[in-house]
C-alpha angles and dihedrals in degrees: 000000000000119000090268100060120117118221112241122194120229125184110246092248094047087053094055098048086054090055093052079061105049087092098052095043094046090228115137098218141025078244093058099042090048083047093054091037094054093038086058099049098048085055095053088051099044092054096041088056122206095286087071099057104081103224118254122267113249084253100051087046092057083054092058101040092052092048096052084044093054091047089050097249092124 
């Protein structure tokens, strides 16, 4: 990782699941293939716009704000 990385935490599960992955992907490391994942997304994002992404429903929003707020983020 170069000076500029940034650290993401993984649960240990989720980490090993990745890993299953590495030889299908053709990444060389859990790093590299988040690192693709992510990159892709954020494409994909980028390029729908936020007219594409249908807004959430007022349900689906209390989820999400209780779960950032259990992992601290809020």
């Amino acid at each position: 990782m170069g000076a500029t990385d940034t650290t993401v935490r993984l649960s240990p599960d989720l980490y090993a699941r990745l890993s299953d992955l590495l030889q299908r992907s053709g990444a060389e490391s859990v790093d590299e293939l988040v690192s693709r994942i992510a990159r892709d997304w954020a494409s994909k994002q980028a390029s729908q716009g936020p007219a594409a992404r249908p807004p959430l429903a007022a349900d689906d929003e209390k989820v999400v704000e209780e779960r950032l707020k259990s992992l601290g983020y809020l």
